[in-house]
C-alpha positions in Angstrom: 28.3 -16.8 -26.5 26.5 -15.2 -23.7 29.3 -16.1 -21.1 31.8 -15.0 -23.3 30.0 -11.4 -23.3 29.4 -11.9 -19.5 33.6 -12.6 -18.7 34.6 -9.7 -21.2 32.8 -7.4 -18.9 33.4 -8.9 -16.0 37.3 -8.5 -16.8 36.6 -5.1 -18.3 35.5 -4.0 -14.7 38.0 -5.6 -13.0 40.6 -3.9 -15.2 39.4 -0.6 -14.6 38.7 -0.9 -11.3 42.4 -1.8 -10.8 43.3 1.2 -13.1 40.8 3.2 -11.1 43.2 2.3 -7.9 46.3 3.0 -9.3 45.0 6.5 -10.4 43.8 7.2 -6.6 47.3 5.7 -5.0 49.4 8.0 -7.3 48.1 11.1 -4.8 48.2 13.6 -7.8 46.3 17.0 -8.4 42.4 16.2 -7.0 41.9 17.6 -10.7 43.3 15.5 -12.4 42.7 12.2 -10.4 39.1 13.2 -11.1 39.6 13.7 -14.9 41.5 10.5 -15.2 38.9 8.7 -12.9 35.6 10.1 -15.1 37.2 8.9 -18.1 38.1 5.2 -17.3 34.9 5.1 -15.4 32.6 6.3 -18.2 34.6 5.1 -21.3 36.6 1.9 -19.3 38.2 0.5 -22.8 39.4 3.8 -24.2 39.7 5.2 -20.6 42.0 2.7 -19.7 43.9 2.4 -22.9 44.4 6.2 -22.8 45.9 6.1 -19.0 48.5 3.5 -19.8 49.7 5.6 -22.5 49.6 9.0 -21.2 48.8 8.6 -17.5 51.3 6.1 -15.5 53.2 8.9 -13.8 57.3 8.5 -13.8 58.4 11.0 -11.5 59.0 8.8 -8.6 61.6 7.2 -10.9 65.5 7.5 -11.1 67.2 6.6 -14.8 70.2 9.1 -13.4 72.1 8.0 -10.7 73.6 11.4 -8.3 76.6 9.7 -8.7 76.3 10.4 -12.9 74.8 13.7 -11.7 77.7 14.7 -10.1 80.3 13.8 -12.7 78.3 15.4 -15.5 78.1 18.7 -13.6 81.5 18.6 -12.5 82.9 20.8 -14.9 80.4 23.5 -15.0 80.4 23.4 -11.0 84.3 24.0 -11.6 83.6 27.5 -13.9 80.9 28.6 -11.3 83.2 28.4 -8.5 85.8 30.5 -10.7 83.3 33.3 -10.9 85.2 36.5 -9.1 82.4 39.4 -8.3 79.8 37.3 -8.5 76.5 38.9 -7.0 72.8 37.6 -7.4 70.3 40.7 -6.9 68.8 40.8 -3.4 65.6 40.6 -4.6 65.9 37.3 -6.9 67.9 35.5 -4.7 65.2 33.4 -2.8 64.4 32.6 -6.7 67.8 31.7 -7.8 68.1 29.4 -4.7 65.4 27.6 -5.7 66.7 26.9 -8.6 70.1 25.7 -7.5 68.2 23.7 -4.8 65.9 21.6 -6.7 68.0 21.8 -10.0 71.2 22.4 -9.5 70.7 25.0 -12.0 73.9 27.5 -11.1 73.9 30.6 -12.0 76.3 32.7 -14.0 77.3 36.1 -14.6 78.7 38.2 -17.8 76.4 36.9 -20.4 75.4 38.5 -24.0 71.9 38.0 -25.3 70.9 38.7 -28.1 67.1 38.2 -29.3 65.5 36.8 -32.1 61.9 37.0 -32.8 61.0 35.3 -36.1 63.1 32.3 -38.1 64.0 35.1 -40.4 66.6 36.4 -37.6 67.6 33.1 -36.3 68.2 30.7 -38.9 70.9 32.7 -41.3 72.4 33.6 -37.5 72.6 29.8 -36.6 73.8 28.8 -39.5 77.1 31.2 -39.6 77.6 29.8 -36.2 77.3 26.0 -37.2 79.9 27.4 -40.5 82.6 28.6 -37.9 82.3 25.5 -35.4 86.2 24.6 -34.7 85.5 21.2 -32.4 81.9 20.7 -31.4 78.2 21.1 -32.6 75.7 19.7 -29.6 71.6 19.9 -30.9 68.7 18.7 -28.9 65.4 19.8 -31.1 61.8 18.6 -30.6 61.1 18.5 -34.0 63.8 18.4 -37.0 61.9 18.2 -40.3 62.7 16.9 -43.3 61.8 19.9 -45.8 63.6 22.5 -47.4 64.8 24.1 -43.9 65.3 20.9 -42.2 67.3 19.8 -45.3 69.2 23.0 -45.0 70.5 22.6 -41.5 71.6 19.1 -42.1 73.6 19.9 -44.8 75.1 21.9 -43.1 75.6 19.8 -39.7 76.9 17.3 -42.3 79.4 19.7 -43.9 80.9 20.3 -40.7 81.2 16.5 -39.3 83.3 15.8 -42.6 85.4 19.1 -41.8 86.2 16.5 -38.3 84.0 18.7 -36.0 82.0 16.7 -33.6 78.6 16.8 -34.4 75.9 15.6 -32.1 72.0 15.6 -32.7 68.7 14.6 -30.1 65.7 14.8 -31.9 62.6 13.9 -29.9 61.1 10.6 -31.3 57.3 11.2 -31.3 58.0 15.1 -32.4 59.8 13.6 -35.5 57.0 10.6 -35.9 56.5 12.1 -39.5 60.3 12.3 -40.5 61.7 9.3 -42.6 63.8 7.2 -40.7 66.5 7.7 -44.3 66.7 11.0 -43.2 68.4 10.8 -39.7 70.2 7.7 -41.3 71.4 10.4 -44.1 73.0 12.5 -41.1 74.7 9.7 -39.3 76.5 8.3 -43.1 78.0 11.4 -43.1 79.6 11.2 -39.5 76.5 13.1 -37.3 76.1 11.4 -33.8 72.2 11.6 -34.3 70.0 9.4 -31.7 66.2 9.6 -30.7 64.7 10.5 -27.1 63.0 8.0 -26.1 62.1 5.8 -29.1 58.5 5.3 -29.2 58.3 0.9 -30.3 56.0 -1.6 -28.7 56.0 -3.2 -26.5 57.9 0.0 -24.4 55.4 2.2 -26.2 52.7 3.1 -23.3 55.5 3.7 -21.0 57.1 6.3 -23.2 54.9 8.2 -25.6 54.0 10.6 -22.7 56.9 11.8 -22.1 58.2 14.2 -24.9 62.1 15.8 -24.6 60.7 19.5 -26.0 63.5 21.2 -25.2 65.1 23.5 -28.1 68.4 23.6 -26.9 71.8 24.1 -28.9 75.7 24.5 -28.3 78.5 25.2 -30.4 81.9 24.8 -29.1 81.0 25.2 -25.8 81.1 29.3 -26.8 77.9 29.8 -27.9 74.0 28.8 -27.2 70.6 29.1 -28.1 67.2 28.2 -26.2 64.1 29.5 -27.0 60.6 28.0 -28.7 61.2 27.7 -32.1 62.1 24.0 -34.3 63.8 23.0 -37.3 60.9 23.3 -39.8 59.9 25.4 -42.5 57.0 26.9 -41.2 59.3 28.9 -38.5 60.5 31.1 -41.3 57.0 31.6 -42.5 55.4 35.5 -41.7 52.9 34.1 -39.7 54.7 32.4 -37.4 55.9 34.7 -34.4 58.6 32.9 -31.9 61.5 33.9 -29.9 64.7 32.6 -29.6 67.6 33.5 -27.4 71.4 33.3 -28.4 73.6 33.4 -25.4 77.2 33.9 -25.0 79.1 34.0 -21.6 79.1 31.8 -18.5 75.5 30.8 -18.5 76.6 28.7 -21.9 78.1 26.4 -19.5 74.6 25.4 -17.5 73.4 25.0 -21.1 76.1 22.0 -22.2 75.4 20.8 -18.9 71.8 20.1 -19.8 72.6 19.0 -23.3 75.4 16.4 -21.5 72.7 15.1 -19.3 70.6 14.4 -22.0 72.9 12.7 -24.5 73.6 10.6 -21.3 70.2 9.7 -20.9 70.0 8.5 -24.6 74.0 7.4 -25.7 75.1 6.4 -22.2 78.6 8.3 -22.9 79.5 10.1 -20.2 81.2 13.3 -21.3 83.0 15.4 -18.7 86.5 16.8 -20.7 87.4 20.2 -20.1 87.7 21.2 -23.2 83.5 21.2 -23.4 84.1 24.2 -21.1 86.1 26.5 -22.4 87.1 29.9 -20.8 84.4 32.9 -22.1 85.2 35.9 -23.5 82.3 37.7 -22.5 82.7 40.4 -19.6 79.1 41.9 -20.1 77.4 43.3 -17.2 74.4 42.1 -18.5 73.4 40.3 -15.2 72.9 36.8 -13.9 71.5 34.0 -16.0 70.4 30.3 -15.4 69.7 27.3 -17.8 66.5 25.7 -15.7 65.4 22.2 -16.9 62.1 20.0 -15.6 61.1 17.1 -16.4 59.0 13.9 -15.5 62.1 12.0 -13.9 63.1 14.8 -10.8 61.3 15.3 -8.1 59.5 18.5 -8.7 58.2 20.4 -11.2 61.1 23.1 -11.0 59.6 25.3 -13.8 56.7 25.4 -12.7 57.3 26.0 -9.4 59.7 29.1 -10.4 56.9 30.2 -12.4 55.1 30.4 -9.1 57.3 32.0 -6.8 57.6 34.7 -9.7 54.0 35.4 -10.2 53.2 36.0 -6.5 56.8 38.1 -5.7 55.5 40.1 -8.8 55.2 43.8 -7.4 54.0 46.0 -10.8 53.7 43.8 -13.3 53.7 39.7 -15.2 53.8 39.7 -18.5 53.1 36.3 -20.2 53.1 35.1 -23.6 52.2 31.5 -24.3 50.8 29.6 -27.6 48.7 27.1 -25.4 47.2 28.2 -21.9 46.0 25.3 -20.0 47.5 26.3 -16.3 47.2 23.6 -13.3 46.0 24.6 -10.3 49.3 26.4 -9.2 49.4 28.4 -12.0 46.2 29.7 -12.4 45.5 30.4 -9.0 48.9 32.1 -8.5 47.6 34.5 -11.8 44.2 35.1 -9.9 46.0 36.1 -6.7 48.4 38.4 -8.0 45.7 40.1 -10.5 43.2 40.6 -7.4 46.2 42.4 -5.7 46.6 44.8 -8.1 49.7 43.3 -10.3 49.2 44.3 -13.9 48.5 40.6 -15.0 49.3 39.9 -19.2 48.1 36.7 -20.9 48.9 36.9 -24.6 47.8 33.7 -26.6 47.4 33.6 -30.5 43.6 34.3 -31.9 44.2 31.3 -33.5 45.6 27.9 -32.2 47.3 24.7 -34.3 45.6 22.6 -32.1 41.9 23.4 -32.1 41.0 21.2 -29.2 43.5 22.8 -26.9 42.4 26.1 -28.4 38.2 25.6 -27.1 40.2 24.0 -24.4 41.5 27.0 -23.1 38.6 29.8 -23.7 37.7 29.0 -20.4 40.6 29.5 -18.6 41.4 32.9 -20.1 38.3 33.6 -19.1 38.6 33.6 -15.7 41.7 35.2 -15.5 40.3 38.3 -17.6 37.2 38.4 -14.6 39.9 38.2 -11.9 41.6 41.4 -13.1 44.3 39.9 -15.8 44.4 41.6 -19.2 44.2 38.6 -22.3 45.6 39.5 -25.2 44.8 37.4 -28.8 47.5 37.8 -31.4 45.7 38.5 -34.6 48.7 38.5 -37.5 49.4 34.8 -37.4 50.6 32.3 -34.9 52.2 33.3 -31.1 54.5 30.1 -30.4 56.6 32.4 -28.4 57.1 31.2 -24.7 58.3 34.5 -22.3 57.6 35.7 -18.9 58.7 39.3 -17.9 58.2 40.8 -14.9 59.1 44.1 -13.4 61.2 44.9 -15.4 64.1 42.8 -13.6 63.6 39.5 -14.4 62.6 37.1 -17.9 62.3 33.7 -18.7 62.4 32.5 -22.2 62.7 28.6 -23.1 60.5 26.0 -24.3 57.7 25.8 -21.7 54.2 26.3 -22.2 51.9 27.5 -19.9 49.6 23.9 -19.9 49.8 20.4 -18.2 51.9 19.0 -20.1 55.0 21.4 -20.4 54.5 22.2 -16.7 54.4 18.2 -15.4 55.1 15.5 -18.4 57.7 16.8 -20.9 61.1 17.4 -20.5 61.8 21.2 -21.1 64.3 23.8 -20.7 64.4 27.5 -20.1 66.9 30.5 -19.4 66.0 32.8 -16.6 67.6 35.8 -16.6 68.3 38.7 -13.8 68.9 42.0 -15.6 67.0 45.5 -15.9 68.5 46.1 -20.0 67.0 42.5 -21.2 64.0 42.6 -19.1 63.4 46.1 -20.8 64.5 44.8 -24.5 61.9 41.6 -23.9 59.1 44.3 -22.7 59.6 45.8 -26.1 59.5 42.9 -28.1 56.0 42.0 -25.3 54.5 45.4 -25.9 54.9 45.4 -30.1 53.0 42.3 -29.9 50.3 43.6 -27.7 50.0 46.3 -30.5 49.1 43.3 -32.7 46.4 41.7 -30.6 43.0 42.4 -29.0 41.8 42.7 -25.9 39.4 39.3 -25.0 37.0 42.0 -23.6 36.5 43.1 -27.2 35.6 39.8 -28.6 31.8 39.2 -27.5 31.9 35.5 -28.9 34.9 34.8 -26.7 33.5 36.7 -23.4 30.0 35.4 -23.5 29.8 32.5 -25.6 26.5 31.1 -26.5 25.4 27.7 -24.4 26.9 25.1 -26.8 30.0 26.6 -27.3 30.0 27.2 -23.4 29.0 23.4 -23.3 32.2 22.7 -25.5 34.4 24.3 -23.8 33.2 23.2 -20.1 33.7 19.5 -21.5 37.3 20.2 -22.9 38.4 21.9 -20.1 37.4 18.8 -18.0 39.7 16.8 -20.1 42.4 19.8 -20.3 44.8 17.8 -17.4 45.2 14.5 -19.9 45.9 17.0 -23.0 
């Protein structure tokens, strides 16, 4: 019995030595080699189980060939280039660059966007939309739940597949973990295209469950989009849930259909390149140049994030930020240091009150030492911030599904709009500065400023952990 007790921890070392290895060889963050070291070091079983499910990092992979790439932008490439008077602002064009560079994400000009800020705006809107869809209805949702509201859309998805419009649905598999399989199997009886991202089943399961598709991103007949933070669920019409959404009309619907095309590729293996997925806008708003940005584990770089940094530190008067989790890497935070010791009017708005309690202690600390570099942290007191926005100088916002924490900034697949354009960047300060009405300054919370040791202890621990969250 003893030598069986002696070769079980003689493997168990060997194991995590080797997963020990594979952490250093990877050449991540120094932060988060550490965190992942610490844990499979101290706790090898757990440690180790908990990096093959949520540490192997896929980035270095290719499921897309540029070949693929290429077709599946083709036609959006084809309405960019038709673009007469097209002219990206001076002053955003190293940003928009960078985006077309590591993304591919072209920009477009004559847009409409119009702004929703609770499920009480977007939902009756979405649905009239869905009710007058003539050929095509493309959904990619983190989270379709099957309650009243979730119910509600699928009816009337449904409705409209029997009507002979093409319906297609992503839903992410480990968002929807809780959602009856009978449900989605409802939707496809009555003609719905619906498939998972990523399916979540053993014995893939560790190489998978990491890596979340949490982009919110929707298309109807190739006329008419919406991105922004909010799900199919019934809490998102409840008072004290605040979110944003975005629908957009005009050329920069065409980078969104890109990104939806990519991913039905990635999960149906249809390649869909027809014209008539592109059709010929309306729109001649002035409303300035837009882009649909997506990131994900599988490219190269984190282009969110990186855009996020580039706009911090090119921020001249002001960075407004509004984020239900705030977790920042290394980038991130010290980007928000730098540009608050220089004298930008740095904004963090979070809610008082998180959904996830862990990630809430989690992030005390951080907030903290923005708020001593100079930032100003705003808690929302009325109910839950979900909203994701960046606004800065009243020239430039970015509304989408990222979060400002690890894993929306490296390990899920997300998807934002990034607009150029005094009038919305004024509308979104609005929406920003009604909110900051609602919330109180962190200086004004004595508990949160100078919390007592064991809280201090708490949250020192969870931050240490914060990169695997």
């Amino acid at each position: 019995m003893g030598g069986l007790v002696y070769i079980g921890y003689a493997l168990m070392v060997v194991v995590a030595a080797v997963a020990i290895i594979h952490v250093l060889m990877d050449n991540r963050q120094p932060a988060k080699t550490m965190a992942w070291v610490l844990v499979i070091a101290f706790v090898p079983v757990v440690g180790v189980i908990f990096y093959l499910f949520f540490g192997i990092n896929h980035r270095k992979e290719r499921i897309i060939s540029q070949s693929q790439m290429d077709e599946l932008t083709k036609r959006s490439m084809l309405s960019f280039v038709e673009q007469h008077d097209f002219h990206v602002p001076e002053r955003q064009k190293p940003l928009v660059d960078l985006f077309v560079n590591q993304n591919l994400a072209l920009p477009f000009k004559d847009n409409q966007i119009d702004i929703m800020t609770d499920g009480y705006a977007f939902f009756p809107e979405l649905l009239r939309d869905i009710a007058e869809a003539s050929h095509h209805i493309h959904i990619n949702m983190y989270i379709f739940e099957d309650d009243a509201l979730g119910r509600l859309v699928a009816d009337a998805l449904m409705d409209k597949a029997r009507q002979g419009v093409k319906v297609r649905v992503i839903y992410d598999d480990v968002g929807c973990w809780r959602v009856n399989s009978r449900f989605f199997e409802h939707l496809r009886e009555a003609g719905v295209e619906v498939v998972p991202f990523l399916p979540v089943r053993f014995p893939s399961f560790t190489s998978k469950v990491n890596y979340r598709n949490h982009r919110k991103i929707i298309v109807i007949d190739g006329r008419i989009g919406y991105i922004g933070g909010m799900n199919f669920a019934r809490r998102y019409v409840s008072q004290k849930w605040r979110d944003t959404m975005f629908r957009l009309q005009g050329g920069v619907v065409y980078a969104l259909q890109r990104a939806f095309l990519v991913d039905w590729y990635f999960v149906d293996h249809t390649l869909i390149t027809d014209r008539i997925y592109y059709p010929t806008s309306q729109i001649s708003s002035k409303s300035g140049v837009a882009q649909i940005v997506t990131s994900g584990p599988l490219a190269r770089y984190p282009e969110i994030m990186q855009g996020y940094v580039r706009i911090i530190l090119a921020a001249r008067r002001y960075i407004f930020i509004e984020t239900p989790y705030f977790l920042p890497n290394e980038p991130i935070l010290f980007a928000l240091k730098t540009a608050a010791l220089a004298g930008v009017d740095v904004r963090v708005m979070c809610p008082m009150s998180s959904d996830a309690h862990f990630i809430d202690w989690a992030s005390r600390s951080y907030l903290r030492e923005i708020y001593e570099a100079g930032a100003r942290v705003y808690l929302y007191e009325p109910g839950f911030l979900h909203s994701k926005l960046l606004i800065s100088d009243d020239s430039l916002v970015s509304c989408g599904s990222v979060n400002v924490d690890f894993r929306s900034l490296e390990n899920n697949f997300e998807a934002n709009v990034f607009v150029y354009d005094e009038g919305t960047a004024l509308r979104l300060k609005k929406v920003y500065l009604d909110d900051q009405s609602h919330a109180i300054l962190l200086g004004d919370v004595p508990n949160r400023l100078h919390p007592k040791f064991y809280a201090r202890l708490w949250e020192s621990f969870t931050r240490l952990v914060s990169p695997l969250l």
